[in-house]
C-alpha beads as a LAMMPS data file, in Angstrom:
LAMMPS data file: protein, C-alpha beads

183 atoms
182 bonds

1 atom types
1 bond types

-500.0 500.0 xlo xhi
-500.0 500.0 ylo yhi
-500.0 500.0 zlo zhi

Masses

1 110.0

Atoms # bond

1 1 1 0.000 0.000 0.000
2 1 1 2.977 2.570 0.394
3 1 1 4.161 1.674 -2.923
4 1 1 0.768 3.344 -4.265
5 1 1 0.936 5.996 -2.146
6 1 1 4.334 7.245 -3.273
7 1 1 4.003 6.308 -6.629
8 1 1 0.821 8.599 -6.962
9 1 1 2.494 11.296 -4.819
10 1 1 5.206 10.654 -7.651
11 1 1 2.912 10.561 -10.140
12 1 1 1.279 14.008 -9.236
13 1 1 4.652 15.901 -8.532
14 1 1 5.650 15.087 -12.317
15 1 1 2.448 15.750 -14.045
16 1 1 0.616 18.773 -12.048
17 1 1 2.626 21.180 -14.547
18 1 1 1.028 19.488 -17.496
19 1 1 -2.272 19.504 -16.358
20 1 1 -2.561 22.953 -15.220
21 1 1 -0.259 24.448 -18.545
22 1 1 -2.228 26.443 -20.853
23 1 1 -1.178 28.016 -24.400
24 1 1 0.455 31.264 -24.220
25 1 1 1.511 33.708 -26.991
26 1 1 5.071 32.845 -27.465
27 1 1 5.921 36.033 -30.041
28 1 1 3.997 38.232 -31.950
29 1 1 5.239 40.412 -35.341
30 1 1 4.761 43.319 -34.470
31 1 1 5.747 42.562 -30.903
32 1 1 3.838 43.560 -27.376
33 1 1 4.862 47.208 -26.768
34 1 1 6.685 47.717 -29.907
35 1 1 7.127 50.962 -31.943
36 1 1 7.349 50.141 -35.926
37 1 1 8.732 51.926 -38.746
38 1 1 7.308 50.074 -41.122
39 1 1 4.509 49.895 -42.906
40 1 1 2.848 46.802 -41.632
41 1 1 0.858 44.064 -44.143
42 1 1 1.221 41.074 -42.301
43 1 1 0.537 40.213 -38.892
44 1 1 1.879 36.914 -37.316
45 1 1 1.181 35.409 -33.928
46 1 1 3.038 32.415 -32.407
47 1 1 1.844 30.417 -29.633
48 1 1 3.415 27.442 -27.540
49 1 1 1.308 24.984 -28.832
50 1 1 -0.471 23.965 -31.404
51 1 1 -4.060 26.187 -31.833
52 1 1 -7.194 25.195 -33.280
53 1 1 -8.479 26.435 -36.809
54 1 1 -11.116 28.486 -35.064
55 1 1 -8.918 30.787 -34.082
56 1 1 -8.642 34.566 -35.121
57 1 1 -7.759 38.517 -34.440
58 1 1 -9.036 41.576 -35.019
59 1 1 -7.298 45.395 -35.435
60 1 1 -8.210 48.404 -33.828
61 1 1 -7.077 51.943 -33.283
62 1 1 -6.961 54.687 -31.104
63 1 1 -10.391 54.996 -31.390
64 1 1 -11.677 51.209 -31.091
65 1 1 -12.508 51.669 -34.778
66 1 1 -11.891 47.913 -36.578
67 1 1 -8.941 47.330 -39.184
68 1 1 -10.260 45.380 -41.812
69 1 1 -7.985 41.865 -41.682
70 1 1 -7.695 39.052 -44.805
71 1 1 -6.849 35.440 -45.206
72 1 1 -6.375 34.642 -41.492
73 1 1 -5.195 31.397 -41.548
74 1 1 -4.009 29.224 -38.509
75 1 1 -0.588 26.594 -39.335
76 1 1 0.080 24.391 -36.411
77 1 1 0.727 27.247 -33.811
78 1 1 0.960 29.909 -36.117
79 1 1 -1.904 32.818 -36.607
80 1 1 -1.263 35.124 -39.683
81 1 1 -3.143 37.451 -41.182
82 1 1 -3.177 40.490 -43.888
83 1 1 -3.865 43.542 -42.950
84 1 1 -6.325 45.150 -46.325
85 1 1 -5.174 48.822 -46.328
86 1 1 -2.023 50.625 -45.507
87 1 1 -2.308 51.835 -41.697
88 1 1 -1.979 55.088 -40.785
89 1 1 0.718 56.413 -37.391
90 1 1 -0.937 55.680 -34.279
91 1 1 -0.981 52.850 -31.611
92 1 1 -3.174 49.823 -32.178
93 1 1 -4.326 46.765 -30.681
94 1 1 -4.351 43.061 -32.091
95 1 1 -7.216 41.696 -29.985
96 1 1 -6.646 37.886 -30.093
97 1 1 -8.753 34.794 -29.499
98 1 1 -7.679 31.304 -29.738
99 1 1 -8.381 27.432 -28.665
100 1 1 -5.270 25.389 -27.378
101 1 1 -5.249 21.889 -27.939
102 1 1 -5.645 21.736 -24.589
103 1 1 -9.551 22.898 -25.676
104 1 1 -8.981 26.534 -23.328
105 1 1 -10.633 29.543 -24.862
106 1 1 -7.611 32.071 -24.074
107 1 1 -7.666 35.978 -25.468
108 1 1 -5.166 39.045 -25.047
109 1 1 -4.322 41.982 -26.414
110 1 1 -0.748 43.085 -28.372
111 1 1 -0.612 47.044 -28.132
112 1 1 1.820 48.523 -30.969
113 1 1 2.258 51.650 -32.031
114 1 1 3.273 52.384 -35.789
115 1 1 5.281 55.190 -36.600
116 1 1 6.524 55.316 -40.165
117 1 1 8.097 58.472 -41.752
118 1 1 5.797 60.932 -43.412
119 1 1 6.743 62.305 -46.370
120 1 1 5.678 65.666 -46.434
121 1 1 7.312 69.652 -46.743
122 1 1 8.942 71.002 -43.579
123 1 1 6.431 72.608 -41.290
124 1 1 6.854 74.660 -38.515
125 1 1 6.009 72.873 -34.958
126 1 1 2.452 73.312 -33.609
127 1 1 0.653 72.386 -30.534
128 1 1 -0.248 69.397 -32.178
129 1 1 2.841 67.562 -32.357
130 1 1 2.776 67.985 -28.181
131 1 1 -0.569 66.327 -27.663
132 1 1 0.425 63.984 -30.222
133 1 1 3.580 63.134 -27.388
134 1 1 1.296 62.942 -24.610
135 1 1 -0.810 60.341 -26.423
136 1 1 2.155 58.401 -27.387
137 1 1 2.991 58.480 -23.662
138 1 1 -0.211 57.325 -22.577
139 1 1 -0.422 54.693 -24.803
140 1 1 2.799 53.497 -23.127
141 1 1 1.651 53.707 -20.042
142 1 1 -1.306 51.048 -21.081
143 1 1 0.940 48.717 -22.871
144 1 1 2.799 49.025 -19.327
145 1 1 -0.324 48.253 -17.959
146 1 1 -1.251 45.552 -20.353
147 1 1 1.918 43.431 -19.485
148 1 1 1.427 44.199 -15.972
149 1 1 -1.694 42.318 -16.157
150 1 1 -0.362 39.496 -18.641
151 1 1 2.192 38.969 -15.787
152 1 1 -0.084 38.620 -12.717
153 1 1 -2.176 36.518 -14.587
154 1 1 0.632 33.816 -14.667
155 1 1 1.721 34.200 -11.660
156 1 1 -1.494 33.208 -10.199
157 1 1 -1.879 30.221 -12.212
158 1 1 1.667 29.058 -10.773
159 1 1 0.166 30.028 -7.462
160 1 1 -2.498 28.020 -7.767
161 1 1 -0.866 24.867 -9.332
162 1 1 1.302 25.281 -6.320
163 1 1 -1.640 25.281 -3.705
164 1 1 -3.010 22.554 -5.294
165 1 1 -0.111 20.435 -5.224
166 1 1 0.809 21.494 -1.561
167 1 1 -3.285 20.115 -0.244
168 1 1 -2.548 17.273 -2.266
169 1 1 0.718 16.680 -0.145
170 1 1 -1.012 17.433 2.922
171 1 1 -3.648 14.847 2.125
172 1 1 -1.657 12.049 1.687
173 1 1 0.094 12.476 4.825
174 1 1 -2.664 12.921 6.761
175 1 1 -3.990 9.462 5.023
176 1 1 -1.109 7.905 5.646
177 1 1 -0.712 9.250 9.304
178 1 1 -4.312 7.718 10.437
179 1 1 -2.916 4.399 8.190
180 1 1 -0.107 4.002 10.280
181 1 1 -2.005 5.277 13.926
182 1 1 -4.352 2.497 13.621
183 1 1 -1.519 -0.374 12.946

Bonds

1 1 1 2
2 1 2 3
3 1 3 4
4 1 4 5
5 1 5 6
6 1 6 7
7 1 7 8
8 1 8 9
9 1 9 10
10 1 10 11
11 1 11 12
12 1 12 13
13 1 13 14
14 1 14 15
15 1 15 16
16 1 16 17
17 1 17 18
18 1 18 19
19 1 19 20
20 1 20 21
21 1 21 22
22 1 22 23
23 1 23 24
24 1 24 25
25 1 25 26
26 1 26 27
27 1 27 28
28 1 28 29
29 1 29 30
30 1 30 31
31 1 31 32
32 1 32 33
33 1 33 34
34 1 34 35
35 1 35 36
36 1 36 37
37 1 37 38
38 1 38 39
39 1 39 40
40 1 40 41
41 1 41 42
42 1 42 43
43 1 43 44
44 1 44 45
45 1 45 46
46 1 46 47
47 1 47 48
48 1 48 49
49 1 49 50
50 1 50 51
51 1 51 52
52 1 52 53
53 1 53 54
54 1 54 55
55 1 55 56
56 1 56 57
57 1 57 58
58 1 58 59
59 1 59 60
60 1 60 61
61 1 61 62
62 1 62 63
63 1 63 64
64 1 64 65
65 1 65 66
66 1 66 67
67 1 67 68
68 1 68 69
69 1 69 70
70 1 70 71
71 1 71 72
72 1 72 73
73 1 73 74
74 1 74 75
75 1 75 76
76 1 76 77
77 1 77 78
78 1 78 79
79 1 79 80
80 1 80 81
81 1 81 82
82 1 82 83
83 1 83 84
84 1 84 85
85 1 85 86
86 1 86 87
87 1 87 88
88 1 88 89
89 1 89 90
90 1 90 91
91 1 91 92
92 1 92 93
93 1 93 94
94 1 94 95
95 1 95 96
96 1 96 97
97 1 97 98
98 1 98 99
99 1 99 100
100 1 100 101
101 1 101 102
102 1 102 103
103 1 103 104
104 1 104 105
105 1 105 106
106 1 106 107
107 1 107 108
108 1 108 109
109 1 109 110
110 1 110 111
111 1 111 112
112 1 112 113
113 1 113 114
114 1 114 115
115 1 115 116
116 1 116 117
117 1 117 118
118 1 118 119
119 1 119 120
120 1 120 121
121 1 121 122
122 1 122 123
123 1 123 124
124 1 124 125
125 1 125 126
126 1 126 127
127 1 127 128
128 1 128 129
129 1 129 130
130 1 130 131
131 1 131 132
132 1 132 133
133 1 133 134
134 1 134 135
135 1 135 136
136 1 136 137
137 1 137 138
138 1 138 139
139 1 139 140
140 1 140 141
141 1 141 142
142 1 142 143
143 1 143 144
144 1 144 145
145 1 145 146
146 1 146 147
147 1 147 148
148 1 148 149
149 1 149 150
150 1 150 151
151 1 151 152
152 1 152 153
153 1 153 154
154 1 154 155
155 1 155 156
156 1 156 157
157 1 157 158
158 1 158 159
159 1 159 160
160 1 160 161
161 1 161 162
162 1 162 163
163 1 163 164
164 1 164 165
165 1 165 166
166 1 166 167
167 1 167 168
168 1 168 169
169 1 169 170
170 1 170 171
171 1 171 172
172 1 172 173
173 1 173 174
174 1 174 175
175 1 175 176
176 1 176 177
177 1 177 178
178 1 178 179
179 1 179 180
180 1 180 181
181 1 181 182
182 1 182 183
């Protein structure tokens, strides 16, 4: 009977990680936080594992309005996607939704901001180019925010995979405590 004991203490030790793992975005073009230069007409997303074909993203700007997307397709654990028109400067989110394999719903968000070079005739500085600052700034201040989040959020579920392990532990000990008190 101990020999079952430890082998499912064993068995739970190795395999609580696997249980309680989820997919996670492993790296994103453009990336979380990132400022590009370029125009953008392709947007790729790569997760740990492999992601169901239901899976998808949408665009938006500054001001929530939708970027029209094409030919989303999903390749093992890659999502891509064309973006239809050429986008103008301003930050943007890639709201994502997917389905591990591990048949989780997950979601998050990528903020970007694109930046490319304008080419227009010199102009003098107006007020407009300092608001324009500020709202770069406080668009950094959410992607801040954003990853913030995204890093609480898996904390806690190595917090709780912990916990869960640690009752498990204190289970079998008390089981095997009252086992060996009545012998």
């Amino acid at each position: 009977m101990k020999k079952i004991g430890w082998m499912t203490i064993a068995f739970i030790l190795l395999f609580s990680n696997n249980v309680l793992a989820h997919t996670g975005l492993e790296s994103s073009t453009p990336a979380q936080g990132s400022t590009v230069t370029e125009q953008i007409n392709e947007i790729t997303l790569t997760y740990l594992t492999k992601i169901e074909e239901t899976s998808s993203f949408t665009i938006t700007n500054s001001s929530e309005e939708s970027v029209e997307v094409e030919g989303i397709t999903v390749s093992e654990n890659v999502l891509t996607g064309n973006v239809k028109d050429s986008l103008e400067n301003g930050s943007y989110k890639i709201n994502w939704k997917i389905i591990g394999t591990d048949g989780h719903p997950m979601e998050g968000v990528i903020d970007f901001v694109l930046d490319t070079p304008e080419e227009t005739e010199a102009v003098e500085p107006t007020t407009e180019s300092i608001n324009e600052e500020e709202s770069i700034q406080s668009d950094s201040e959410q992607v801040e925010t954003a990853v913030d989040e995204e890093q609480e959020e898996k904390n806690s579920n190595s917090t709780v995979g912990i916990i869960i392990v640690l009752v498990m532990i204190l289970a079998l000990a008390a089981w095997w405590m009252t086992r060996r008190n009545k012998k």
